[in-house]
FISEMI-953729 format. One record per residue (C-alpha): y, z, x. Coordinates in steps of 0.05 Angstrom, whole numbers. Layout:
residues N
v|w|u
Y|Z|X .
...
//
This chain:
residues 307
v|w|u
969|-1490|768 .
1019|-1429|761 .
990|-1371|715 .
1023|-1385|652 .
1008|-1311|617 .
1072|-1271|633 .
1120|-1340|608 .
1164|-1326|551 .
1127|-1353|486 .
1161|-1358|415 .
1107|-1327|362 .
1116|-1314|294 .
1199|-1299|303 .
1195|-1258|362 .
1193|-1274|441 .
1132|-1236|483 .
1090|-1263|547 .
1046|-1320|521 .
982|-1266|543 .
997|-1222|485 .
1001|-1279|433 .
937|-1258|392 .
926|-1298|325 .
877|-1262|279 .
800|-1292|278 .
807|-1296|202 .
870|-1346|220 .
856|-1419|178 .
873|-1445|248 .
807|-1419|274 .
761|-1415|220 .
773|-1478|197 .
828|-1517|249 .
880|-1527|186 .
935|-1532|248 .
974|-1578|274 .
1014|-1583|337 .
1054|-1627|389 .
1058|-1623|466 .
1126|-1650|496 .
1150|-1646|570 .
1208|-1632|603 .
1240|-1675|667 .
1275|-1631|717 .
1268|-1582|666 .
1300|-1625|609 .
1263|-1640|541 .
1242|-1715|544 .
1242|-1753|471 .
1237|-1678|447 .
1269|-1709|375 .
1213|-1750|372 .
1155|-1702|379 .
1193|-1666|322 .
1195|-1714|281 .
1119|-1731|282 .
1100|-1642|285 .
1147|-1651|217 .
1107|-1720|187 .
1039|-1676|209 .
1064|-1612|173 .
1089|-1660|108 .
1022|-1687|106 .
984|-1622|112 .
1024|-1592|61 .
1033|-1535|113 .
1104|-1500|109 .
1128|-1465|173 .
1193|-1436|139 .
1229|-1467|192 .
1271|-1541|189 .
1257|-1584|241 .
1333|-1565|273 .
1310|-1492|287 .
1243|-1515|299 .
1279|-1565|362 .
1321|-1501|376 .
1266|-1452|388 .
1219|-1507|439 .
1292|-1513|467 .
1304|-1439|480 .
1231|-1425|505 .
1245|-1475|561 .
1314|-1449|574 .
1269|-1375|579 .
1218|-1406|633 .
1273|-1428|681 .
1268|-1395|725 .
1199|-1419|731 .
1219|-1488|749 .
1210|-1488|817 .
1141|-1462|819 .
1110|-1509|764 .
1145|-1571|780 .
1159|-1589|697 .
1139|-1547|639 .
1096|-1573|571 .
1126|-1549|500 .
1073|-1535|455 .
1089|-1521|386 .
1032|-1506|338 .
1028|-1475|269 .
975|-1463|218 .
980|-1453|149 .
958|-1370|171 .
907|-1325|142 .
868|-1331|86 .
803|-1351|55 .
818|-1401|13 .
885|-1445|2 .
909|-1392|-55 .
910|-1331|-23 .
943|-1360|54 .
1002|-1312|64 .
1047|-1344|121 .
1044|-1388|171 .
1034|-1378|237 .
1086|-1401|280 .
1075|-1417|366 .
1114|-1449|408 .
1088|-1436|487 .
1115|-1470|551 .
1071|-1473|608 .
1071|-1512|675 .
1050|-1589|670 .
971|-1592|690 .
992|-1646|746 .
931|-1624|788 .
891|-1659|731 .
915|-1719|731 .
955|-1734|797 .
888|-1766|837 .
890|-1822|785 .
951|-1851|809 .
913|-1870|875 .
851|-1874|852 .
842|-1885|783 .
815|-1860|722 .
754|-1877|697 .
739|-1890|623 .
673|-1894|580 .
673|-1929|505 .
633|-1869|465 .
584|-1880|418 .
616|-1828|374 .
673|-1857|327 .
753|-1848|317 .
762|-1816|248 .
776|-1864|194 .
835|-1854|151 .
780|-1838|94 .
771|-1766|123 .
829|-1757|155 .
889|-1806|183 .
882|-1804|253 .
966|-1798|256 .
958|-1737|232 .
959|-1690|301 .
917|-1645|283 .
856|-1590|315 .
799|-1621|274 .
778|-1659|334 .
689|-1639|340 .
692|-1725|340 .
731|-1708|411 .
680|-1664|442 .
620|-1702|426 .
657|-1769|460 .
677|-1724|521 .
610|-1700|530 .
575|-1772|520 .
633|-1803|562 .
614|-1749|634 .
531|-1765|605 .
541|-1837|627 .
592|-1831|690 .
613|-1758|702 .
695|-1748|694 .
705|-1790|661 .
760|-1805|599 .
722|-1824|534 .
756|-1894|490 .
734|-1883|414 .
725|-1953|371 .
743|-1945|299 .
679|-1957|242 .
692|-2030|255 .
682|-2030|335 .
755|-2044|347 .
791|-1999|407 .
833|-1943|385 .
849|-1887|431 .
823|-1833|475 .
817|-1748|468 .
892|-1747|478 .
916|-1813|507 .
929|-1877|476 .
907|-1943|512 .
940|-2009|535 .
914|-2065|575 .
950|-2121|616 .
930|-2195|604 .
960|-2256|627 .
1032|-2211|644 .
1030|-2180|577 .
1012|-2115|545 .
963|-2105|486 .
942|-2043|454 .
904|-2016|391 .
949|-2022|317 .
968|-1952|289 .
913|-1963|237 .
864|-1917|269 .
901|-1875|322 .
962|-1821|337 .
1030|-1859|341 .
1034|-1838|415 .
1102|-1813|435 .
1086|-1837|503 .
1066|-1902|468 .
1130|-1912|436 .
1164|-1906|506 .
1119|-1950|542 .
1143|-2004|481 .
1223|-1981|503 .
1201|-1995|584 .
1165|-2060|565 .
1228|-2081|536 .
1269|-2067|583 .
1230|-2101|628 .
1218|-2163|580 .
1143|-2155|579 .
1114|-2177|514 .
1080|-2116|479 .
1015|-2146|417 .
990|-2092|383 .
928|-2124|347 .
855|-2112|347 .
821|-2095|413 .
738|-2093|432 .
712|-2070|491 .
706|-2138|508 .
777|-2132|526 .
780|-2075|561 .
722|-2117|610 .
762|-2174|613 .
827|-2134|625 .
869|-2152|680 .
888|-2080|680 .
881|-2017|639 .
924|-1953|628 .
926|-1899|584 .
996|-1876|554 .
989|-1787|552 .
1049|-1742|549 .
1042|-1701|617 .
1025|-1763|665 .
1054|-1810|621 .
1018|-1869|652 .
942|-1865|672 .
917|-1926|719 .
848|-1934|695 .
798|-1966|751 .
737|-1972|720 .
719|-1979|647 .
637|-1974|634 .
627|-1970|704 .
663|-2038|711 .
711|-2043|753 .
781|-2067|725 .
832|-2097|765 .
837|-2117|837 .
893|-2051|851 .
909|-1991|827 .
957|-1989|802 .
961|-2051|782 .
1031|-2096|792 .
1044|-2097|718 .
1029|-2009|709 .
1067|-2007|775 .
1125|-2040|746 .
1121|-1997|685 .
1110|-1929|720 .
1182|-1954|763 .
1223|-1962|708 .
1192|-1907|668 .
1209|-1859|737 .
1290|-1892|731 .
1285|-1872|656 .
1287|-1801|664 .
1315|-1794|738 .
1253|-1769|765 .
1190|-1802|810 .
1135|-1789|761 .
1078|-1814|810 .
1109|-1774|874 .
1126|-1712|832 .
1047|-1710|809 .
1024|-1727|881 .
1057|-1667|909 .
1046|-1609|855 .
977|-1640|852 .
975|-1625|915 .
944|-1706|918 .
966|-1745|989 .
989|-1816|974 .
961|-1874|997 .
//
């Protein structure tokens, strides 16, 4: 992946190479992850669903009662400009992310917090990360650590508090290295992975997780607009792994790849192709929805050969 240190970055009201971004130690984003962010893409350098990823930074922000001293238009206009600065970039990374993340800034305790601190950083989409799982697959583990329950903290919030993550990545690569943890909520019902959401295909339709226990996806919410374009049914209802085994095929929904086939689940295998018909179907459409080949424009930055 291109060197993303000399790209333009928006921090704290002014524009500078994201490299010399440097957030203080003492920042509440650090000591104690009270941040939240988003991560949007662009195709052929254009913001996809960029309204909707501001919309849920602005529902995460409401909820952390974090104020960035910015409304959600200038907010939009700022990810807008910072891709608008990378350009010239384009060619070399292929498609850019837009990262926006603030934090309620320094302080020690919720009194005596100054500002917020403001970031919005573009960077070339990681497509040599994910780009092999279009012809092969990725492979996913069911952790033994558990989704956060809306007790402690409502997993819509998008937020850095994510130790829960870590642990499940760690136990997901002890049992079958690589590999993408699925968190179950206290109840053993699916929810969602580190940063994906998850669908499987039964019987020509597609189920996935309620929003009870997970992030409302972005990439979720477009897989519902493909699936009815395409007439597919869409049940969002309580999942165990028993479904995932019995799966006639399994994806995960993630804002860079957009759609990961998922081979194996457990170390069993899912599916008879990958990707299967149904995620082929869905990855199509998805490509005609924003004028670009998503599966040969990963393959070839990925620098992955086809099959």
């Amino acid at each position: 992946m291109p060197d993303s240190s000399s790209y333009t970055a928006y921090f704290n009201g002014e524009w500078m190479p994201y490299g010399d971004v440097s957030i203080s130690p003492d920042d509440r984003g650090f000591v104690v992850a009270d941040v939240v962010f988003d991560i949007a893409r662009t195709f052929g350098g254009a913001p996809f669903v960029l309204d909707r990823h501001i919309d849920r930074l602005y529902r995460s922000l409401k909820y952390m009662r974090i104020d960035p001293d910015l409304t959600p238009d200038q907010m939009t206009a700022i990810c807008e400009e910072a891709v608008d600065l990378n350009m010239s970039r384009l060619g070399e990374a292929g498609d850019f992310t837009i990262h926006p993340f603030i934090t309620r800034g320094v302080g020690h305790g919720i009194g005596d917090v100054g500002s917020a601190t403001v970031c919005v950083s573009v960077k070339p989409v990681a497509f040599e990360s994910f780009a092999r799982f279009y012809v092969e697959g990725a492979h996913g583990v069911i952790a033994r650590t558990r989704s956060y329950s809306s007790d402690t903290m409502d997993p819509k919030v998008k937020h850095h508090s994510r130790a829960n993550f870590v642990l499940a990545e760690l136990e997901a690569s002890d049992v079958d290295p690589g590999a993408s943890p699925i968190l179950l909520d206290q109840d053993g019902n699916l929810t969602e992975g580190i940063g994906y959401n998850v669908f499987l295909v039964k019987d020509g339709a597609l189920k996935t997780p309620t929003d009870r226990s997970i992030l409302q996806g972005i990439s979720r919410s477009v897989i519902f607009d493909v699936a009815d374009r395409l007439d597919i049914p869409v049940l969002e209802e309580d999942l165990q792994p028993y479904d995932l085994y019995t799966a006639d095929e399994v994806f995960f929904s993630r804002t860079s790849p957009r759609i990961v086939p998922v081979s194996m689940v457990d170390k069993r295998p899912v599916g008879d192709s990958i990707p299967g018909p149904v995620t082929k179907q869905l990855l199509a459409a998805h490509s005609e929805m924003v004028d670009v080949d998503i599966v040969g424009q990963a393959l070839h930055y990925g620098g992955v050969a086809s099959k």
